[in-house]
C-alpha positions in Angstrom: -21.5 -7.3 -6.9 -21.4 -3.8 -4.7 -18.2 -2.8 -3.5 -17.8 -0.5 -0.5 -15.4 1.3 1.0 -15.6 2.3 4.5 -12.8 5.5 4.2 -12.1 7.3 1.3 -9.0 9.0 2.0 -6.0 8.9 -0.2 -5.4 4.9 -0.3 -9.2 4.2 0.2 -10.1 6.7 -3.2 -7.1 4.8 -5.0 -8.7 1.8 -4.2 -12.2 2.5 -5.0 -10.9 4.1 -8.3 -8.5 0.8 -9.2 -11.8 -1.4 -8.2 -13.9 0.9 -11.0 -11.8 0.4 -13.9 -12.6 -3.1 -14.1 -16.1 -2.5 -14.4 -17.5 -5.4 -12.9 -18.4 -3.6 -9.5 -21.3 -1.1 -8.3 -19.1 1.3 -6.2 -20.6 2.5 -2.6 -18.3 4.5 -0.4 -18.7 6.5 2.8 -16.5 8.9 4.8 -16.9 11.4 7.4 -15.0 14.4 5.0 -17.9 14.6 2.2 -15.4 16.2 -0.2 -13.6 12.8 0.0 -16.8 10.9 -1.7 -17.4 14.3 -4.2 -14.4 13.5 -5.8 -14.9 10.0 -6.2 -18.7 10.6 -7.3 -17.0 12.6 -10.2 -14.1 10.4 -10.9 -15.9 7.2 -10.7 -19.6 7.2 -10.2 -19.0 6.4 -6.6 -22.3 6.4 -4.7 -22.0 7.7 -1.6 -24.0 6.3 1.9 -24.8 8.2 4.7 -23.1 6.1 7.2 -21.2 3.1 7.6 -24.3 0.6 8.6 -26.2 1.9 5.7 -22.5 0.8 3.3 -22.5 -2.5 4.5 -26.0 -3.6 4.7 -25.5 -3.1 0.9 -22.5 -3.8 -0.2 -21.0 -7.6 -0.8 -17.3 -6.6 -0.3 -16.4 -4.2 2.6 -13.1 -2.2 2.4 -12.3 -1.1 5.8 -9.8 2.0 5.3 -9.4 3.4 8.3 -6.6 4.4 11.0 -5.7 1.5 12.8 -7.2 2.5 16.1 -10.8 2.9 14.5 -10.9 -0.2 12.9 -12.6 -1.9 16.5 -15.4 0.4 16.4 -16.2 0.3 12.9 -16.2 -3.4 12.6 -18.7 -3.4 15.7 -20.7 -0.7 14.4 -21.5 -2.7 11.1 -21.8 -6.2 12.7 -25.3 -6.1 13.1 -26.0 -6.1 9.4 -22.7 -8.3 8.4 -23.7 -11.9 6.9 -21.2 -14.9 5.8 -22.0 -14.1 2.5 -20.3 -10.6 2.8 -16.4 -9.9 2.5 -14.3 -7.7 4.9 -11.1 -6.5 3.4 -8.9 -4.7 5.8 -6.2 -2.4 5.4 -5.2 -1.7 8.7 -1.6 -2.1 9.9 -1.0 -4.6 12.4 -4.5 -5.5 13.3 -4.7 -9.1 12.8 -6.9 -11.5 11.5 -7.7 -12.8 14.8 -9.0 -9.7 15.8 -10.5 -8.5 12.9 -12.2 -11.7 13.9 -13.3 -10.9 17.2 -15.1 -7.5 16.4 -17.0 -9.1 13.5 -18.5 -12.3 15.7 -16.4 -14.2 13.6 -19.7 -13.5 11.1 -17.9 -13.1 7.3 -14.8 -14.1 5.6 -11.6 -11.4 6.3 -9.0 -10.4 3.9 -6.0 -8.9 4.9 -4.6 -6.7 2.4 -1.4 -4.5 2.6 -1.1 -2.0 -0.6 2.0 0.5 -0.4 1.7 4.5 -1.1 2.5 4.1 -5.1 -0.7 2.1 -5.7 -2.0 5.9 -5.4 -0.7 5.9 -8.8 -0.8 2.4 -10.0 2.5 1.8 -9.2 2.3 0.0 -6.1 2.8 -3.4 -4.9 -0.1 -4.8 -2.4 0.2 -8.3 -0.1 -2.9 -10.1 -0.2 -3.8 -12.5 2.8 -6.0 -15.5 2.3 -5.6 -17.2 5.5 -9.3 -17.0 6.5 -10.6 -20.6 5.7 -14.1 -19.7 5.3 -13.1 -17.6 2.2 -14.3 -19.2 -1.1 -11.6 -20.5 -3.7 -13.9 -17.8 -6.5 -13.8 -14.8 -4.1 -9.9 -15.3 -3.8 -10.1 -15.1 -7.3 -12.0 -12.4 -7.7 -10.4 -10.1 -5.0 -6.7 -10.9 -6.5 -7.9 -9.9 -9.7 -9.3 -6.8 -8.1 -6.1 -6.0 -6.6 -4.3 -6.6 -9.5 -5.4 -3.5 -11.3 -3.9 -1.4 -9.1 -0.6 -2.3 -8.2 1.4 -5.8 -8.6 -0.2 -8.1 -6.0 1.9 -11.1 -3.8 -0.4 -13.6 -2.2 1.0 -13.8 1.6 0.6 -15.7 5.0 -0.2 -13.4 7.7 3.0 -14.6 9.2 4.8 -13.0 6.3 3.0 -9.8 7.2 5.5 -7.4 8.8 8.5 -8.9 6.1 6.6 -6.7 3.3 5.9 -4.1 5.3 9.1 -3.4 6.5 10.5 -3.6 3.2 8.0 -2.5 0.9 5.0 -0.7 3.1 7.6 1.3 4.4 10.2 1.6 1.3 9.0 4.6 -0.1 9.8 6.6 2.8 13.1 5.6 2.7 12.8 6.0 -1.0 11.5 9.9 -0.7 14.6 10.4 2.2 17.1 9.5 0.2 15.2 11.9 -2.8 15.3 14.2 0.4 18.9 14.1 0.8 19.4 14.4 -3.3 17.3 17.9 -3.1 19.3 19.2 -0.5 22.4 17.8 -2.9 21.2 19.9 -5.3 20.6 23.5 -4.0 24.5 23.2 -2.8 25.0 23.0 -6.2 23.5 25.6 -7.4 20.0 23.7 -9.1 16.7 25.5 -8.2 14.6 23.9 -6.6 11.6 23.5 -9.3 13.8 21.9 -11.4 16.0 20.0 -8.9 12.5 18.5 -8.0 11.9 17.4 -11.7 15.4 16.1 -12.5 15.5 14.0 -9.0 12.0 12.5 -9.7 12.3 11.5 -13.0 16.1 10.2 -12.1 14.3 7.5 -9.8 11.6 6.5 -12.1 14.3 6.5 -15.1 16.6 4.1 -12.5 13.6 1.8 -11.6 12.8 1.5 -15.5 16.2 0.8 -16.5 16.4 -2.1 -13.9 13.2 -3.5 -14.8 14.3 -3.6 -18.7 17.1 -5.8 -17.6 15.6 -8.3 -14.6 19.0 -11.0 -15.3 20.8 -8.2 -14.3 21.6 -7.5 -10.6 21.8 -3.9 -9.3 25.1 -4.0 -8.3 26.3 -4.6 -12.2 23.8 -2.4 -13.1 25.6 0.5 -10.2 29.0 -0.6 -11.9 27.7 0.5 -15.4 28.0 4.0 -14.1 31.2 3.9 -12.4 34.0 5.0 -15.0 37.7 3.6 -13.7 39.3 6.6 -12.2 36.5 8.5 -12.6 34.1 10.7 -10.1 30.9 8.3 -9.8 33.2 5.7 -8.0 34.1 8.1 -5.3 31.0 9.3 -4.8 30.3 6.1 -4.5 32.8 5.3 -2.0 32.0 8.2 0.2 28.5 6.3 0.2 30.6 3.3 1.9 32.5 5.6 4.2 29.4 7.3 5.6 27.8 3.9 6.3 24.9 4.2 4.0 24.7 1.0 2.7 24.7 -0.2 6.3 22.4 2.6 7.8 19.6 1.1 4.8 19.5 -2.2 5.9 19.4 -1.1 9.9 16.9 0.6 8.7 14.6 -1.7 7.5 15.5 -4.4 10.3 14.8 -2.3 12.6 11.0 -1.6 10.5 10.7 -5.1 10.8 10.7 -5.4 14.4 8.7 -2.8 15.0 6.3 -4.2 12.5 6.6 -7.4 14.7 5.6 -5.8 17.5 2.5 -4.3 16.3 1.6 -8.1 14.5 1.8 -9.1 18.5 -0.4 -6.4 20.2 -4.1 -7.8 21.1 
């Protein structure tokens, strides 16, 4: 089985990379930035193609990790040499399956896959669409399992698309703001940056471990934990409240959702 990846930028690499540790995959990548498939050549024994008809005449799988608005030209570019026996997977946000469709002829079997910026590090979670019928029950198999080794994989209708996005495609950004606002927190008070950097990262990863030790516990109890009676964690807290934040975070991400609707909807 040869796995290719058109696009090996940051979440195409991490992809490619995630793919190679299961070792059941010749790897075959192009991009137009030749540094891009160096480093994967080194990191992975990633062999690297010339262009993107010579990828997928090869290769069984086809990661297309592109922007969004040169997905319809790639796809038509490779078409000639597509078969039903090959597999497009597609990362691109809010191009649907019925397009993806239409530039391949309707030729091979699409997967729609939606992987978040941790899966850089293996710490992401990814959406997986199955809705094309012509894809075999073994390569749905196969292409979870695939998946699975880089970040924690949810099996989703393409309906349920822009849901995950909005909460999850997009949650780190809101993730690194609110990290954003901490930093600035912390020069008030006197921290250096370096380490303010340090502290504020690992005070996120030490939160999100200590919730995941404890799934029966909800995050509110878990907040409460914190919050001494009388003491300054509570009004901090409460300030939170007064300013809105709780409300401005779900806004937020309802108003990512509708947006991500919007996109779902554009032919």
């Amino acid at each position: 089985m040869i796995f290719g990846a058109i696009g090996c930028g940051n979440m195409g690499s991490a992809i490619v990379e995630g793919v190679g540790k299961l070792h059941e995959c010749e790897l075959m990548g192009y991009d137009h930035h030749e540094k891009n498939m160096s480093a994967l050549l080194d990191s992975c024994g990633m062999c690297a193609c010339k262009s993107e008809l010579e990828l997928a005449e090869c290769a069984d799988i086809i990661l297309i990790a592109v922007k969004p608005y040169m997905v319809e030209s790639v796809l038509k570019k490779i078409s000639p040499v597509l078969t039903k026996d090959k597999i497009i997977i597609s990362l691109a946000a809010g191009v649907s399956l019925e397009r993806l469709k239409k530039y391949t002829e309707n030729i091979c079997p699409i997967v729609i896959i939606m992987p978040n910026t941790p899966a850089m590090v293996g710490q992401g979670c990814c959406a997986l669409c199955f809705d094309d019928m012509s894809l075999p029950e073994d390569k749905k198999t196969f292409i979870h399992a695939l998946f699975s080794e880089i970040a924690i994989t949810t099996v989703l209708t393409e309906t349920a698309l822009p849901q995950f996005s909005a909460l999850l495609g997009s949650g780190p950004a809101f993730v690194f703001y609110m990290q954003e606002a901490m930093m600035e927190a912390a020069i008030r008070l006197g921290f250096k940056y370096d380490e303010a950097k340090v502290l504020i990262d690992k005070l996120f990863e030490g939160s999100a471990q200590l919730a995941q030790s404890q799934p029966d516990v909800n995050h509110a109890k878990l907040r409460m934990n914190v919050c001494s009676p009388k003491g300054s964690s509570i009004v901090g807290v409460n300030a939170l409240d007064k300013n809105g934040v709780r409300s401005g975070i779900i806004e937020a991400i309802l108003a990512t959702h509708a947006r991500a609707l919007e996109m779902a909807n554009e032919k």
